[in-house]
ZADO-426972 format. One record per residue (C-alpha): x, y, z. Coordinates in steps of 0.1 Angstrom, whole numbers, plus 5000, padded with zeros to 4 digits. Example, Ala and Ser with C-alpha at 12.3 -4.5 7.8 and 13.67 -1.06 7.14 Angstrom:
# ZADO-426972
512349555078/513749895071/
//
This chain:
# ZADO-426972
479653934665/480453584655/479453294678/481353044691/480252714685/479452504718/482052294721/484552544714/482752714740/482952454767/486952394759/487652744757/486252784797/488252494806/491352624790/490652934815/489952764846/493052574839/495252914834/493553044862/494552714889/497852744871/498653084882/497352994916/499752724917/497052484919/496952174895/493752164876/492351864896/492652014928/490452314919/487752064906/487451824936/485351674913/487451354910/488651164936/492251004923/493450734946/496550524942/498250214958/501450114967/502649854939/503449544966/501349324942/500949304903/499249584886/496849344873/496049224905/495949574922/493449674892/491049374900/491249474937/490549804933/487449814907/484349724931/486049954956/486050214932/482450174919/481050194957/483150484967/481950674937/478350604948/479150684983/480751004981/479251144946/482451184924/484551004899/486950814912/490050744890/492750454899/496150624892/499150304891/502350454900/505750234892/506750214925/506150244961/508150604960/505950714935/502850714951/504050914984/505451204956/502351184940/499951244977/502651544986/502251744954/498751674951/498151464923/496651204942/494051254967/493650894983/496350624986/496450305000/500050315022/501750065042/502950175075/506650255066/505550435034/502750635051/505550765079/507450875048/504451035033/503851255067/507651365066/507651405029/504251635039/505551815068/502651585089/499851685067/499451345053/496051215075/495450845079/491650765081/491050395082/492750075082/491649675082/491049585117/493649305103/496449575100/496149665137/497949335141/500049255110/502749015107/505248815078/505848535070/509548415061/509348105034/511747895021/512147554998/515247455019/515647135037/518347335053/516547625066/513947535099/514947865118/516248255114/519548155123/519347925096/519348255071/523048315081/525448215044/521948165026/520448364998/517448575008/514248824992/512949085005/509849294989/510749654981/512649874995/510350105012/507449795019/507049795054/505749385059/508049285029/511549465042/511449725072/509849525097/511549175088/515049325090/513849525120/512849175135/515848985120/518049265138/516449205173/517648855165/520948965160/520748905123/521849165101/521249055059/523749275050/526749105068/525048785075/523448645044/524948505014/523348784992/519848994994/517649034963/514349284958/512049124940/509949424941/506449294953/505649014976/503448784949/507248774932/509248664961/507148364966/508148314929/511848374935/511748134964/509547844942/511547844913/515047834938/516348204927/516748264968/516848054994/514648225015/512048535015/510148705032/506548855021/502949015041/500648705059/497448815037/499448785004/500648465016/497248325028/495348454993/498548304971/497647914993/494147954992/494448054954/497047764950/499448014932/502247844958/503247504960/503147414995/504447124993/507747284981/507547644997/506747645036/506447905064/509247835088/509148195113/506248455113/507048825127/505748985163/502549155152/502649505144/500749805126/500649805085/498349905061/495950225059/494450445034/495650815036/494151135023/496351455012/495651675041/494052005022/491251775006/488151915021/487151745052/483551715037/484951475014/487451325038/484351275062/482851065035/485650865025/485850785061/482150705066/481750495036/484850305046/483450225083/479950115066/481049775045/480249525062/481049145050/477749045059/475849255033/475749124997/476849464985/480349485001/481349125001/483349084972/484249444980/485849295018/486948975001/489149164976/490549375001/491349085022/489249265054/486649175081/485949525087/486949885087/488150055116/489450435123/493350445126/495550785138/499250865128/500350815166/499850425155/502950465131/505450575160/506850185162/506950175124/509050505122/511050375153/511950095134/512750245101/515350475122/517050175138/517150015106/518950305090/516150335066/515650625079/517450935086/
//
């Protein structure tokens, strides 16, 4: 009988493993569990999201004992289809895209941690106008929200805005997406809007990095606080490995070497278990906005 050579060996079993998943109708990865793919909702530039992410990635490999792969997605849509069929495993959400992620998953979607800091989230609304000292200032003016679906860049402004008796769609001039919050602080800089709106830690990083002129661009309202960001696992990932992620999240600690430019990049002070009951407002919100239906 002829031998196979070893290679052709070692691709021929993957080929059947890979058959075999397929007629479970089970992707390949989700067999493995071997890799641990985690995403992020596109609210800054991929660049940026990729320099975030690496340290994280390096100490959750270490901490739970697999590969972990970054997966960009276009846009903030993307990355809730890609946790409800499973080619994701982790994903960082904000609160309106996470409450779409548990429809979108019949409420399997589980939230394991968020920053202490997105307990109590707000935005910021900037402008470069003279003109402009209050929300009722916005009314005839040019504005920018984030994305669509980003909860401190759009759904919880124009929720806010609303409870101001403000609605952009009838009020203001015209509305613009600029699509992340780094490039509304560029629309409103370089006069494209008159306003914006964008997340309080993108703003604070963006003036500490003096990436804003602040001397032209100025905070002139901030939001009520509310809940935002968290980092969501597909609920059938084995709650071995959902244990882990959770424990190695709750365990960096700014104070140790090891995590700080982990915590600096993430813009966090610590870790701190979060629940889907948290979201409630956020979903309220998105339904009086009509952002839902």
């Amino acid at each position: 009988m002829n031998s196979v050579p070893f290679p052709r060996r070692a691709l021929l079993r993957a080929c059947a493993v890979s058959v075999l998943a397929a007629v479970a109708g089970l992707p390949f990865a989700a067999q493995a569990e071997d890799v641990l793919r985690v995403s992020a909702i596109p609210d800054e530039a991929p660049t940026e999201l990729q320099r975030k992410f690496a340290p994280l990635g390096a100490y959750l490999e270490a901490e739970t004992g697999m590969k972990v792969s970054f997966v960009p997605v276009t846009d903030y849509a993307a990355v809730v289809e890609a946790l409800a069929t499973r080619k994701i495993d982790l994903a960082w959400f904000g609160g309106f895209t996470f409450v779409q992620a548990k429809i979108r998953t019949n409420g399997t979607a589980v939230p394991l941690v968020q920053r202490v800091e997105d307990s109590k989230f707000t935005s910021k609304f900037i402008t470069a106008s003279d003109s402009i000292h209050s929300l009722a200032d916005l009314k005839g003016k040019t504005f920018a929200f984030g994305a669509p679906s980003s909860t401190s860049g759009h759904l919880m402004p124009r929720y806010f805005l609303s409870l101001e008796s403000l609605n952009p769609d009838k009020d203001f001039k015209n509305v613009a997406f600029s699509g992340a919050h780094d490039a509304t602080v560029a629309f409103v800089q370089a006069g494209k809007v008159d306003a914006g709106v964008l997340n309080a830690s993108v703003w604070d990083k963006l003036v500490e990095q003096k990436k804003v002129d602040t001397s032209k661009v100025r905070v002139f309202a901030t939001t009520p606080p509310y809940f935002d960001y968290n980092w969501t696992v597909r609920g059938d990932l084995d709650p071995k490995i959902q244990a882990k992620i959770t424990q190695a999240f709750l365990k960096l600690d700014p104070a140790n070497p090891a995590h700080k430019e982990i915590m600096a990049l993430q813009r966090a002070s610590k870790f701190i278990p979060t629940k889907a009951e948290n979201y409630k407002g956020i979903e309220a919100a998105a339904h009086a906005a009509g952002l839902l239906k």
